[in-house]
C-alpha positions as CSV (number, residue, x, y, z in Angstrom):
1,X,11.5,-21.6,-27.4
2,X,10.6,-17.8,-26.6
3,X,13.4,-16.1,-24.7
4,X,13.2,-15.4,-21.1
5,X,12.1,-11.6,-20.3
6,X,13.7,-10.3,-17.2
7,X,12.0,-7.6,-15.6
8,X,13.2,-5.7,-12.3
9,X,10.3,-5.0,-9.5
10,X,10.8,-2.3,-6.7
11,X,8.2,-3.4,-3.7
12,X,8.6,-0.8,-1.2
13,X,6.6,-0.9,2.1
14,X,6.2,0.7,5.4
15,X,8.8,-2.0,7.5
16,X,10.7,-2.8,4.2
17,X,11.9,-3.2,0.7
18,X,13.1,-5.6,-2.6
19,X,13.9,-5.5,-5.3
20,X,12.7,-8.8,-6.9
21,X,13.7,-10.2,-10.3
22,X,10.9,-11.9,-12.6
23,X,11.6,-13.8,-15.3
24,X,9.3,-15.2,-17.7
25,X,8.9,-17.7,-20.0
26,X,5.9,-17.2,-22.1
27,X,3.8,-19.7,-19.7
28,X,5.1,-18.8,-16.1
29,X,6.7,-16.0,-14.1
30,X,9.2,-17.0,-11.7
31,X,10.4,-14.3,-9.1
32,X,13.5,-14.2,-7.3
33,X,14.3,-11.7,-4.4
34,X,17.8,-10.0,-5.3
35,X,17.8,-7.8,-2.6
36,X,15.7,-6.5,0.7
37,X,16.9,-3.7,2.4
38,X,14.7,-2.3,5.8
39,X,12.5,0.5,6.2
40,X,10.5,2.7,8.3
41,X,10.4,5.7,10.1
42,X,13.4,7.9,11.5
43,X,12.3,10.0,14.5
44,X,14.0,13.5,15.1
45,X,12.4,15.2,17.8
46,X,9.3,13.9,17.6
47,X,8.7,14.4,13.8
48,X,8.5,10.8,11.7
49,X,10.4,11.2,8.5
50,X,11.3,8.4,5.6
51,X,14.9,8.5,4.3
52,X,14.5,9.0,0.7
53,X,17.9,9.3,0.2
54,X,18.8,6.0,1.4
55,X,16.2,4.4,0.1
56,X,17.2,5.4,-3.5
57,X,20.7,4.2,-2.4
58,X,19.0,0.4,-1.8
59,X,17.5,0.8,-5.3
60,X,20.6,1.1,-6.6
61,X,22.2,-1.4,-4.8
62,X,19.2,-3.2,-6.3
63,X,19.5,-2.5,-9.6
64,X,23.2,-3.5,-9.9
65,X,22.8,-7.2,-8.3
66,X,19.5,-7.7,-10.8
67,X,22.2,-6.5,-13.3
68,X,24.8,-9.3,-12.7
69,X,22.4,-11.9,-11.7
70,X,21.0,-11.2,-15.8
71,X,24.7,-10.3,-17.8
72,X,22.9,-6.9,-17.9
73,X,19.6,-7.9,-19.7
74,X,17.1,-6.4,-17.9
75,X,14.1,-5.8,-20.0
76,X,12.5,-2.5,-17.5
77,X,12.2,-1.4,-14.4
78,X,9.5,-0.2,-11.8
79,X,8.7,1.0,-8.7
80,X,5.7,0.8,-6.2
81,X,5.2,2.0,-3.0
82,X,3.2,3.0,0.2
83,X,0.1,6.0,-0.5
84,X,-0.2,9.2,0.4
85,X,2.9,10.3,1.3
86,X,5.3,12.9,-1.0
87,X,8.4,15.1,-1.8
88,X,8.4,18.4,-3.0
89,X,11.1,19.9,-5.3
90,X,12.1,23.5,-4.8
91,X,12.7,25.7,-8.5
92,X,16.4,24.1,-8.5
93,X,14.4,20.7,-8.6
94,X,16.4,19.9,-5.2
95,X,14.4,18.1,-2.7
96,X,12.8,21.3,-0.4
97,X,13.1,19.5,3.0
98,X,12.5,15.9,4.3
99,X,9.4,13.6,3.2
100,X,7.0,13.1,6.6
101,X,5.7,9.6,7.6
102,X,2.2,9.3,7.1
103,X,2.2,8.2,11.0
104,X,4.0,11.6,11.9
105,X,1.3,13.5,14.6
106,X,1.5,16.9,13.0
107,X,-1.5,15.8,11.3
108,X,-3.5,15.6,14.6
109,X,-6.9,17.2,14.9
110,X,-6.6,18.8,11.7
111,X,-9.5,17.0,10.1
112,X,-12.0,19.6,11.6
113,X,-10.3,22.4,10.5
114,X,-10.2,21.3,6.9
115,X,-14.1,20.8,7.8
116,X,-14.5,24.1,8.9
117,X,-13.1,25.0,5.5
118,X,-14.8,22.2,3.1
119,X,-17.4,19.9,4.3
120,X,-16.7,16.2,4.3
121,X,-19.7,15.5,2.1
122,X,-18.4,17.8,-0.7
123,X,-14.4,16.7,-0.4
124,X,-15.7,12.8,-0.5
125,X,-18.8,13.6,-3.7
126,X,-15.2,15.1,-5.3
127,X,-12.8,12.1,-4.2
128,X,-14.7,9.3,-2.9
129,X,-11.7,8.9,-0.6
130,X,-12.1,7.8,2.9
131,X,-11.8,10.3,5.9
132,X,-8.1,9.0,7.4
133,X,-5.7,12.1,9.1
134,X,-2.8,10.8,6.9
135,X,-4.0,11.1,3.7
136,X,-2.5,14.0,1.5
137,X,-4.9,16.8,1.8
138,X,-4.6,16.5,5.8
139,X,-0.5,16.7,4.7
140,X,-0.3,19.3,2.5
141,X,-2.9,21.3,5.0
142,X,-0.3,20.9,7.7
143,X,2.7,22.1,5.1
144,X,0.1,25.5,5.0
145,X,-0.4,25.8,8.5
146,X,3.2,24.9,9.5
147,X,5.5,25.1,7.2
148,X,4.1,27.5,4.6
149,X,7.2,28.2,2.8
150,X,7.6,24.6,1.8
151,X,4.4,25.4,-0.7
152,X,5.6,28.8,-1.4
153,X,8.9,28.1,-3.1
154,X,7.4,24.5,-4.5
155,X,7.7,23.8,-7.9
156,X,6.9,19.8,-8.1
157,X,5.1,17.5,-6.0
158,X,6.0,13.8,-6.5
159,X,4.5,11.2,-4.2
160,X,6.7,8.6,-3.1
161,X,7.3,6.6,-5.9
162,X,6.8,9.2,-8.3
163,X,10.1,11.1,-6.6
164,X,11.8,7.4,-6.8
165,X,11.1,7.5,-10.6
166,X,12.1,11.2,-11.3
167,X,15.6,9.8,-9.0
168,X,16.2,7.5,-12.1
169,X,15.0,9.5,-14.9
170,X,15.0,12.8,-14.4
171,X,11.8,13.0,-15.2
172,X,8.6,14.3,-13.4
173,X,5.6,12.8,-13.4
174,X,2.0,11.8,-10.8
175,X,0.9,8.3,-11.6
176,X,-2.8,8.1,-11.4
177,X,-3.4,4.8,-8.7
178,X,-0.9,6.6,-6.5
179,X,-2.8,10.1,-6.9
180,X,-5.8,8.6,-6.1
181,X,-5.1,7.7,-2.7
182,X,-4.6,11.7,-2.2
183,X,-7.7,12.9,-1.3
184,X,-7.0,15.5,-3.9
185,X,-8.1,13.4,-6.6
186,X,-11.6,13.2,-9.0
187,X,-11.6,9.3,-9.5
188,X,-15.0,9.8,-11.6
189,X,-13.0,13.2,-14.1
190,X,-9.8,11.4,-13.3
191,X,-8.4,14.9,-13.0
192,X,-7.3,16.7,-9.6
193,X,-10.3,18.1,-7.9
194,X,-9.3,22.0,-8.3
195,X,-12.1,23.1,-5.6
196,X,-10.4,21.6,-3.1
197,X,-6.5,22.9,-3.9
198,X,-8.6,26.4,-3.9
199,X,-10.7,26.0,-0.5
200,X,-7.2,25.0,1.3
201,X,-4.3,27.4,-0.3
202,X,-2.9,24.4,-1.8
203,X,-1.2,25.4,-5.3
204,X,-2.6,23.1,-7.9
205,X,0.1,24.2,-10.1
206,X,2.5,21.5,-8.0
207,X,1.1,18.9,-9.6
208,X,2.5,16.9,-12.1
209,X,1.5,15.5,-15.3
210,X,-0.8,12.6,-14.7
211,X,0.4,9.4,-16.1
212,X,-1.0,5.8,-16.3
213,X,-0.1,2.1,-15.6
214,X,1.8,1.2,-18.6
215,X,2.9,4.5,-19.5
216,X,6.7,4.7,-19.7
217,X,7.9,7.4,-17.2
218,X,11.0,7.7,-19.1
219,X,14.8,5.9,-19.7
220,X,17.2,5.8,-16.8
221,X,19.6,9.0,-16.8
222,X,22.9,8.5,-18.4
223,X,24.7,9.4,-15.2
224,X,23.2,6.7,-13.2
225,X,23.7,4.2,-16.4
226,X,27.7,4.9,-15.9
227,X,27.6,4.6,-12.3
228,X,25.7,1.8,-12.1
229,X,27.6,0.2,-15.0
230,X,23.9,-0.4,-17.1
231,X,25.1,-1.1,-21.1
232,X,21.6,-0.7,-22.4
233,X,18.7,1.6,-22.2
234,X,16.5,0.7,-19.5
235,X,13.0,2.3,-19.5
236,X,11.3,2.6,-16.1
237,X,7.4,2.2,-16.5
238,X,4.6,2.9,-14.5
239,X,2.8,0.2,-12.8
240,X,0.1,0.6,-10.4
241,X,2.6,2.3,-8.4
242,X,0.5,2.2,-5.3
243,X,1.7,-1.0,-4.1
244,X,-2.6,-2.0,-3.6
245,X,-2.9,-1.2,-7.2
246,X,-0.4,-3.6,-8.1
247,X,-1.4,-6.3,-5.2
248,X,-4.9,-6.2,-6.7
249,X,-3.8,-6.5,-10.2
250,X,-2.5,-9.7,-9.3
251,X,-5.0,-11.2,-7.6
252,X,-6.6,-14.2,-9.2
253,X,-10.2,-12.2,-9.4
254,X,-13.0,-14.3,-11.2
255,X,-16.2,-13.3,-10.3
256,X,-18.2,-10.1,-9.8
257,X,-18.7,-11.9,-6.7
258,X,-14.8,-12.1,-5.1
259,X,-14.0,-10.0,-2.8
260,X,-10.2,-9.2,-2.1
261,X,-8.2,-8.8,1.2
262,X,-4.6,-7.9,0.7
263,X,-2.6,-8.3,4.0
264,X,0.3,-6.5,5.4
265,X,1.3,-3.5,7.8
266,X,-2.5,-2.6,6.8
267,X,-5.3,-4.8,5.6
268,X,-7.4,-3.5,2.5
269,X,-10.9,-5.2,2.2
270,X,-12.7,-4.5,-1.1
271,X,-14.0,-5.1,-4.6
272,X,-12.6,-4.0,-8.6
273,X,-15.2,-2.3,-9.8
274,X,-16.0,-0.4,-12.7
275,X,-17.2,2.3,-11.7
276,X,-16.8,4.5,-8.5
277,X,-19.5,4.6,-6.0
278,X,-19.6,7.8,-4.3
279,X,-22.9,8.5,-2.3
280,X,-24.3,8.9,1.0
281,X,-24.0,5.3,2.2
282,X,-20.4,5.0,1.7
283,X,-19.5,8.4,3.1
284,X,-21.6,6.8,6.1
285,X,-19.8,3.5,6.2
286,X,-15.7,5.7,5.4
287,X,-15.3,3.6,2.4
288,X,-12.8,4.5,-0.7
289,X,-12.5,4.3,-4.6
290,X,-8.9,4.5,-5.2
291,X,-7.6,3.6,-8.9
292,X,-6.8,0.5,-10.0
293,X,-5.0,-1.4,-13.3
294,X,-6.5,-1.0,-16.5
295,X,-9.4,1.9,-15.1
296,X,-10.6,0.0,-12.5
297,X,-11.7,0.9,-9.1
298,X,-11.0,-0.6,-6.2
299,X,-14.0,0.3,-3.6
300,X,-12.5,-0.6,-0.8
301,X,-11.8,0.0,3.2
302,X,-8.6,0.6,4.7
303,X,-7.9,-1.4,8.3
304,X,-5.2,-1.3,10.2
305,X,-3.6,-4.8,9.6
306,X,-0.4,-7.1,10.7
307,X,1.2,-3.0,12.0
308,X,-0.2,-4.2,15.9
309,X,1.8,-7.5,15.1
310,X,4.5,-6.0,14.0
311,X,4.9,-3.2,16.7
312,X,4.1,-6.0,19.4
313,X,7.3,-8.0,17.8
314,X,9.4,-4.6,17.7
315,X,8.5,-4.2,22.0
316,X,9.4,-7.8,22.5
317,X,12.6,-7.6,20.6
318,X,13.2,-4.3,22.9
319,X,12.3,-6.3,26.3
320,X,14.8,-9.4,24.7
321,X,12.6,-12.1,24.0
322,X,13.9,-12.1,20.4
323,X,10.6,-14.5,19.3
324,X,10.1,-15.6,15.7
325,X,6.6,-15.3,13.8
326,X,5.8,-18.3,13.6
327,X,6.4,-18.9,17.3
328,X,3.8,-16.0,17.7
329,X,1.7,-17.5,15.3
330,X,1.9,-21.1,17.3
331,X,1.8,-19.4,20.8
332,X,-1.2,-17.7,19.9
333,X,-3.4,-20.8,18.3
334,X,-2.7,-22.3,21.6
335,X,-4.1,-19.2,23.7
336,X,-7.2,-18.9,25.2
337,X,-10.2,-18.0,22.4
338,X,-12.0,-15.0,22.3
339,X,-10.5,-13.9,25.9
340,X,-9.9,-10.2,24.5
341,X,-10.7,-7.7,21.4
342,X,-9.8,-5.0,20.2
343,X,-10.7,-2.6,17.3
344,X,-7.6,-2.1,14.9
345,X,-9.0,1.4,14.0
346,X,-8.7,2.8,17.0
347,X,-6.8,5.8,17.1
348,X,-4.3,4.6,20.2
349,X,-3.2,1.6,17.9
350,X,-1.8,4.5,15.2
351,X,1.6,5.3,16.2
352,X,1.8,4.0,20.1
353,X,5.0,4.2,21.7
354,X,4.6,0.4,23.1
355,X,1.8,-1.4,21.2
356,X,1.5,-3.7,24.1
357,X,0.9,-1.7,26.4
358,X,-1.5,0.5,24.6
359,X,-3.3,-3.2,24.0
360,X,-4.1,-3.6,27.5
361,X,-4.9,-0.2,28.0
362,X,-7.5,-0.8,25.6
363,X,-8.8,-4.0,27.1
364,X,-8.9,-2.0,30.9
365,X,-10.4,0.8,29.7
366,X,-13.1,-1.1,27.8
367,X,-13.8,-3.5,31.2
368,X,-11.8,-6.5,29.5
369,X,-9.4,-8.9,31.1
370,X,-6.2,-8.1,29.8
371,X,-3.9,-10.7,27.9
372,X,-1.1,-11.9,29.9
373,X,1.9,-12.9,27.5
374,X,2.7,-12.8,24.1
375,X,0.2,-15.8,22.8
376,X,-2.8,-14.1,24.1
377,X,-1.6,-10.6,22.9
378,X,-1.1,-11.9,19.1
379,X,-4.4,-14.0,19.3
380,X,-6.6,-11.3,20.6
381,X,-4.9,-9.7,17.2
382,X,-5.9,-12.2,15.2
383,X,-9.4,-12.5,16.5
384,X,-9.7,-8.7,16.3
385,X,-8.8,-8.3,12.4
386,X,-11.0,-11.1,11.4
387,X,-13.8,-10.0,13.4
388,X,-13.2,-6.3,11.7
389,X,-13.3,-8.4,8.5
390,X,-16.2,-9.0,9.1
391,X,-18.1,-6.3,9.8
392,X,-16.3,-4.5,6.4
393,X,-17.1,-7.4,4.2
394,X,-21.3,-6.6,5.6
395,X,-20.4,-3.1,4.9
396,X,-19.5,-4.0,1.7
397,X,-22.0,-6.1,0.7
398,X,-24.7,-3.6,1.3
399,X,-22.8,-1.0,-0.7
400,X,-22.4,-2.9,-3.5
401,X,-25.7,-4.9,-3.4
402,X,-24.8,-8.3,-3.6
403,X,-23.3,-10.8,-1.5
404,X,-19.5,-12.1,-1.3
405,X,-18.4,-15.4,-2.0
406,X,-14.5,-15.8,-1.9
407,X,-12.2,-13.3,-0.3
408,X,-8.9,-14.1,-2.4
409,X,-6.5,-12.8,0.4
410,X,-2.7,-11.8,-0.4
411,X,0.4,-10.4,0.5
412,X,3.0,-11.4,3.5
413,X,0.0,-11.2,5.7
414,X,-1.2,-15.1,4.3
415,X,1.8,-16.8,5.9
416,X,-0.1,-16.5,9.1
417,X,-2.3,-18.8,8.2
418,X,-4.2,-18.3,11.9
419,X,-5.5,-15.3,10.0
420,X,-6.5,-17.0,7.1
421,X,-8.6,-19.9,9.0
422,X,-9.7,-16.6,11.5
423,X,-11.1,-15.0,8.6
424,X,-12.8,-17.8,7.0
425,X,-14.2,-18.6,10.2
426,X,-15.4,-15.3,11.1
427,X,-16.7,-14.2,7.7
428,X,-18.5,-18.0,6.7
429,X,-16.5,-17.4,3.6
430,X,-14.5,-19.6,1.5
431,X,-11.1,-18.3,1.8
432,X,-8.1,-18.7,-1.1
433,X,-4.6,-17.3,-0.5
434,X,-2.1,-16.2,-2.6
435,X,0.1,-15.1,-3.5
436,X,2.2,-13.7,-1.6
437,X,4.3,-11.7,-3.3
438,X,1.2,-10.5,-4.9
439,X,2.5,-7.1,-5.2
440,X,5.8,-7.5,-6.9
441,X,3.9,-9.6,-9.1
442,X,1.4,-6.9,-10.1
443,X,4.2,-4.9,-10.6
444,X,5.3,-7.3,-13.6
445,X,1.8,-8.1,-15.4
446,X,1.7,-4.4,-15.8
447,X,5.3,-4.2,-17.2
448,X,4.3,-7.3,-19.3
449,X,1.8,-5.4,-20.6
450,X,3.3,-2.7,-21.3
451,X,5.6,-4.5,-23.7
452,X,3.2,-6.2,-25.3
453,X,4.2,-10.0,-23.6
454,X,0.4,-10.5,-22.1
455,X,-2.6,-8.5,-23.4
456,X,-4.3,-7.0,-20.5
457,X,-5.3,-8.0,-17.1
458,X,-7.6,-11.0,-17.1
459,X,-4.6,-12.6,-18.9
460,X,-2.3,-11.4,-16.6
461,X,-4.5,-13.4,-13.6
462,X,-4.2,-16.3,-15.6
463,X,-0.7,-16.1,-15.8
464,X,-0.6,-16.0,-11.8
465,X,-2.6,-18.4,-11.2
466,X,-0.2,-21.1,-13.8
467,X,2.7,-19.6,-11.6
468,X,2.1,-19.8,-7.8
469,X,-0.1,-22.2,-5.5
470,X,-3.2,-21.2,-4.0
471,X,-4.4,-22.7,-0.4
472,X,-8.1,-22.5,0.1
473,X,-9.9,-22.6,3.7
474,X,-13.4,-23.1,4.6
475,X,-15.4,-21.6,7.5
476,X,-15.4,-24.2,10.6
């Protein structure tokens, strides 16, 4: 009987974190969450910043309840995370100043001045990124134009879970699915795009070296081994360490002709592609090729997702009606259809200091009624991302030249399963969910591959689908 591999999965997200233990068996992977820990943003006079510092502290935490839970045998470690966002280490390698939230609103209106510099058609023929004021180069632009000592005395940049990694190995390194998502990135060279560092002051020579799922980032530091109370060596390896890298690496993909929606704080819509498709048409249409597992690309478009959810459940909590999901979920199945909508894009719905209320805003100022309590609110949600899904998935098909058939969706977003019949509904598509933890599982194929236990991706998917259920819906 072949020994059980543990292996140790960071899954870090915009409201949260785990840590989440897999063990396999040479047929199945079985996952097991050892520790969640919240996140988001801190708010210090009006800037949005992430605690690194304590985030690193959960991982620890982490680490040493994987540690017990295994009598120490813990195969490797790895980390994924949120995009765009980064650290910067100063020549003493000392974090130089806090890491900004994407959502932070020094980014505002700086889109046309980077235009004024570069025009959109030559940063997206170089990146193939979508247009989005919190992607790096917008970031880094601000650093220039606000901060511009931060870049002068820089000697590293590390996005987020490349500065997590260099935290537990001292070592320094840009994973390439996480770079992608920069905006600074050649998907097609897969090399930076140095015209672009130039046109904007940015110093290229910030930059790590570029590394690749599978690739080991290093072995954790000895210092951390003792505090931690770690025996072995434990080598932290690179996944697709943007956590859609690693969510689309799980995903039970089968046909040319699947499409995939993972769902969380933001929906992603797309297809794994080979190849990157980077003309006029999908400049038109704001669509992105981001890096996936084993030199794919996922050609996909960003929405915002379950975040209106999620702030609408934050303002509730604040006004004490202290409601569950699920009775959002039931409350809104029994609303009214189709009273309200919304788009989730819209620039109000980024960072709104009461989502509600910003919500029927939206409705007055767009001559709708306005939804009355909490059912109607999460419904006219619901509605509003499938419909969205629906337009992308047309978008899509025209870009890509063929027609969908399945939309596998994942993540935490399938356990509202509204959304899920929504979607089907919407789209007339056959729907299949899971799994859910689709990105701590991702996380693992590629550490299983990297120690030789599966051979690449497609038997990766394989191994998923012999491990978790799937539900399926069909358009109504």
């Amino acid at each position: 009987m072949k020994p059980t591999v543990n292996l140790l999965a960071f899954d870090l997200g915009a409201s949260s974190g785990r840590a989440i233990l897999g063990r396999y068996d040479g047929k199945t992977i079985a996952l097991e969450e050892v520790h969640k820990f919240s996140n988001g943003p801190d708010q210090i006079h009006g800037n949005l910043y992430w605690d690194m510092l304590r985030l690193f502290s959960e991982i620890k935490k982490g680490l040493q309840k994987a540690m017990q839970l295994t009598d120490n045998q813990i195969a490797s470690v790895a980390v994924d995370t949120w995009g765009v966002d980064y650290g910067v280490l100063d020549q003493g390698e000392n974090l130089l100043g806090q890491t900004f939230h994407y959502r932070d609103k020094r980014t505002d209106g700086l889109l046309d001045e980077i235009f004024n510099k570069v025009s959109p058609a030559a940063i997206y023929q170089k990146t193939g990124i979508q247009f989005m004021q919190l992607n790096t180069i917008v970031q880094l632009y601000a650093d220039r134009k606000y901060r511009p000592w931060v870049l002068d005395n820089a000697k590293s940049l590390l996005f987020v879970p490349d500065l997590l990694n260099y935290f537990l190995t001292g070592q320094k390194s840009n994973e390439h699915t996480i770079s992608s998502t920069s905006q600074l990135f050649d998907p097609t060279e897969a090399c930076w795009a140095k015209e672009l560092f130039t046109a904007l002051d940015i110093p290229l020579d910030i930059m790590s070296p570029l590394i690749f799922p599978g690739d080991t980032v290093g072995q954790m530091t000895a210092g951390l081994k003792e505090e931690l109370g770690v025996k072995a060596d434990l080598p932290v390896i690179a996944v697709g360490s943007h956590d859609t890298a690693s969510a689309v690496a799980a995903t039970p993909l089968h046909s040319t002709r699947d499409a995939y929606l993972s769902s969380g704080t933001w929906s992603l819509l797309g297809m794994e592609l080979e190849a990157p498709i980077i003309n006029e048409h999908s400049l038109k249409e704001n669509f992105t090729n981001e890096c996936g597992v084993g030199n794919t690309v996922r050609f996909l478009k960003n929405i915002s997702g379950l975040w209106l959810i999620q702030e609408c459940k934050r303002s509730w909590d604040r006004a004490g009606l202290n409601i569950s999901y699920d009775q959002i979920t039931q409350a809104a199945a029994a609303a009214q259809p189709f009273k309200c909508s919304v788009d989730p894009n819209d620039a109000r719905f980024l960072s709104p200091s009461d989502m509600p209320t910003a919500i029927r805003e939206y409705c007055q100022s767009t001559n709708q009624p306005q939804p009355e309590d909490y059912g109607e609110m999460a419904r006219c949600i619901y509605e509003s991302l499938a419909k969205s899904y629906e337009t992308t998935l047309g978008k899509l098909e025209g870009l890509v030249g063929h027609t969908v058939d399945t939309i596998h969706m994942v993540g935490g977003g399938i356990q509202a399963e509204l959304l899920c019949q929504f979607t089907a509904d919407s789209t007339r598509k056959r729907v299949v969910t899971g799994p859910i933890e689709a990105t701590a599982m991702g996380n693992m194929l590629v550490q299983l591959m990297a120690k030789g236990e599966i051979a690449n991706l497609s038997e990766g998917r394989e191994l998923v689908s012999r491990s978790v259920p799937l539900k399926e819906y069909l358009p109504r």
